[in-house]
N, C-alpha and C positions, 0 to 999 in steps of 0.2 A: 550650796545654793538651795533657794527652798525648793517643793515641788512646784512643778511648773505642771500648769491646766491651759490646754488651749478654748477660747472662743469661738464655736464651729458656726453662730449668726453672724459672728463682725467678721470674723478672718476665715480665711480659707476659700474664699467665694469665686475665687478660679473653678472651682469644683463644683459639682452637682451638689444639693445639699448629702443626697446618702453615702454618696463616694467621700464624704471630708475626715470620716474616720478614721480610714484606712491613711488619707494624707495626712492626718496629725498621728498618727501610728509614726509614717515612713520618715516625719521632721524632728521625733525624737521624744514626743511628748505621751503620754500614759494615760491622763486624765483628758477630760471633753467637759465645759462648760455649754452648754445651750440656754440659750434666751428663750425661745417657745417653739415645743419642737410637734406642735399641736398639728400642722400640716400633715405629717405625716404618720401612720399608722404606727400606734407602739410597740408593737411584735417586729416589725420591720425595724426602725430605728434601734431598738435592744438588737436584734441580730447582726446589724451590720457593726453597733459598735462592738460586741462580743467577737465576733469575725477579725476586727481590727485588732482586739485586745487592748482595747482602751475602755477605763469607768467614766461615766456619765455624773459627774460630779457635784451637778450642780443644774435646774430647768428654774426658768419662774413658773409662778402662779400667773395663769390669763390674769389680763391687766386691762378687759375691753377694748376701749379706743383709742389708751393713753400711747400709742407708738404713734399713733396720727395725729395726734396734737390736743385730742380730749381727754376729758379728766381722770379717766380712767375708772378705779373701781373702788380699793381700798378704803378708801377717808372718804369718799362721795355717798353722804346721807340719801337712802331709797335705794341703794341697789346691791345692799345686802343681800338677796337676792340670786343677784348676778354674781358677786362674788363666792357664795356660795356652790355655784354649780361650776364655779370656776375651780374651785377648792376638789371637787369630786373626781372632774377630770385630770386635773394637776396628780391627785393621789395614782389613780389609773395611771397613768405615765411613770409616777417618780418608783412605783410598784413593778412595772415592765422595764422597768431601767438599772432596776434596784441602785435607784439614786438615794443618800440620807440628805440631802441639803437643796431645801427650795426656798426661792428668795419672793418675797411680795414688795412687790412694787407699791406705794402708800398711793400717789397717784396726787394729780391736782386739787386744789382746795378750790371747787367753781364760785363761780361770780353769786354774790348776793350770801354766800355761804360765810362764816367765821371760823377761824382755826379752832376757835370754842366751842365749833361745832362737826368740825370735819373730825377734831382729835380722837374724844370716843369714839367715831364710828369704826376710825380706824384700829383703834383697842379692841373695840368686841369683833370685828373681824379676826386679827389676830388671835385672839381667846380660841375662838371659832375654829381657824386653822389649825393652832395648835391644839389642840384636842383632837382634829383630825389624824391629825399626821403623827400622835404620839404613838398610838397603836401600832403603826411601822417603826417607830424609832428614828422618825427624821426629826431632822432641826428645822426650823421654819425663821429666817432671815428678813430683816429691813436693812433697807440701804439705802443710806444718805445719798440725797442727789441733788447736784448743783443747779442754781435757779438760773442760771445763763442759759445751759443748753434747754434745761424743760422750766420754765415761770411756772410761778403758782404751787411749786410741788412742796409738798409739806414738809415730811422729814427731810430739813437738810442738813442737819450739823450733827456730829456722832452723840454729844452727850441730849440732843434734843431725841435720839434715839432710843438709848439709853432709857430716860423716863421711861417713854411709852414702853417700852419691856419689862420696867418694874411696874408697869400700872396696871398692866395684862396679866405680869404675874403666872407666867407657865416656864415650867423648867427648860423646856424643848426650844425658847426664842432665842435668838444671837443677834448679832448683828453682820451683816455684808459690807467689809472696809474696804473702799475704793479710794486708792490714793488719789487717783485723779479728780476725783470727784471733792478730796477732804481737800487737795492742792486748790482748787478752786475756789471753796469759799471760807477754808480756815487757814490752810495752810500750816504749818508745825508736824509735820509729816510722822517723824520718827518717834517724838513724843507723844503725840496722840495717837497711836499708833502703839504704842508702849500703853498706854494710861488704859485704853480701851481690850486689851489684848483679853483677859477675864473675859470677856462678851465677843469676842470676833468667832466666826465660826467656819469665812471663809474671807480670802481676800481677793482684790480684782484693781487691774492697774493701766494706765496710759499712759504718758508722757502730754503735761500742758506746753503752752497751747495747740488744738489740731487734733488732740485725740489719738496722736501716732503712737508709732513704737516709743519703748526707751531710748531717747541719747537726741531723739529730735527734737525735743524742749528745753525745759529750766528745771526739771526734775534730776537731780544726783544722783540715780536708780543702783550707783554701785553701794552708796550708802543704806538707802533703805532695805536693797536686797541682803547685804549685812547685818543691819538693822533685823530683820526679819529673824536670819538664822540664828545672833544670838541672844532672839527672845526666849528661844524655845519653842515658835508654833511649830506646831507639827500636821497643821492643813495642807490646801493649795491655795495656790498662789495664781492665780486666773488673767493669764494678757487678754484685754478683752480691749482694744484699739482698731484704728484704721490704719493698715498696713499703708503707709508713704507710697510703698510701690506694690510688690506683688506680694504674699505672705515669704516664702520662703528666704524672699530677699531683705527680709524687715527682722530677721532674727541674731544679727548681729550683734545684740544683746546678750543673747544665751552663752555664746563663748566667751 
């Protein structure tokens, strides 16, 4: 089976956020993806997952306001800026976590704005990131995301990815494959998923429709997880969903 990373923002939320370590320690898992782990101080967060014996695999880049429903930061012309101090403190973290792999969220295209115009901005950001983060040797990630749950948001499709990484043109970019996300608006899971593999640099999964675990949907997760093993990646593989019921009780996929 590949490696399995747990989501300590989506899942585990029985728990306090710094105790979710140790519970993804004690349910069998290694690795720790976090979404923005900006709350809390990074000395603290490094130590508890250290204490657990879990790597932190994986944080975004601040993304502004896009988790509340604005446009966020990345592709939005004028807050280069913002995204840039976003960039500093993301390093700070990905450095105290000695994480290699931070994903930037591209973010909404706002109103009045053109994808002709949101595209570049979101290229020299990334340029931007990636030069930052190469000096650590991290990878710096986009990831496609489906316009159902977020509208407006620009990278959605893996080979619309794709470009914008050869147009930025830094060694250090990959792309973030989210089957649930490719299920959504392309669908061909295994193939594209295959085609894209040269460029993946981490993976992240749910089950359509719901967002849940594997086996609550239309996803054949026994296939993909095969699929996965014999591509050859040798990443993780990131459940990042809404536990149905409770985490622990949502892992009946793992066996």
């Amino acid at each position: 089976m590949p490696r399995f990373s747990i989501n300590a923002s989506m899942m585990l939320t029985e728990y306090a956020f710094l105790d979710r370590f140790h519970a993804a320690a004690d349910l069998g898992f290694a690795g720790v993806d976090i979404q923005f782990p900006y709350e809390h101080p990074a000395d603290l967060v490094a130590a508890r997952a250290a204490s657990a014996g879990v790597d932190v695999v994986l944080i975004n880049v601040p993304a502004g306001n896009l988790m509340t429903g604005g446009d966020g930061l990345a592709c939005v012309p004028g807050r280069e800026r913002a995204f840039e101090e976003g960039l500093i403190l993301a390093r700070h973290y990905a450095r105290a976590l000695g994480c290699k792999r931070v994903n930037v969220l591209s973010g909404r295209v706002p109103e009045g704005v053109s994808e002709a115009q949101a595209t570049p901005t979101l290229v020299g950001n990334l340029q931007r990131a990636a030069d930052i983060f190469a000096e650590d040797g991290v990878t710096v990630m986009v990831e496609p995301c489906n316009t159902r749950d977020v509208p407006r948001y620009l990278v959605r499709r893996t080979a619309q990815a794709i470009a914008i990484l050869d147009e930025a043109g830094r060694d250090n970019l990959a792309v973030q494959f989210d089957f649930y996300h490719r299920q959504i608006m392309e669908g061909d899971l295994i193939e594209g998923f295959r085609a894209a593999l040269p460029r993946i640099a981490h993976v992240q999964f749910a089950d359509t429709p719901g967002r849940h675990e594997p086996g609550t949907g239309e996803i054949a997760f026994e296939r993909v997880f095969a699929a996965i093993d014999a591509s050859g990646y040798d990443g993780w593989a990131g459940a990042e969903y809404r536990p149905s019921s409770g985490t622990k009780d949502s892992l009946g996929w793992m066996r």
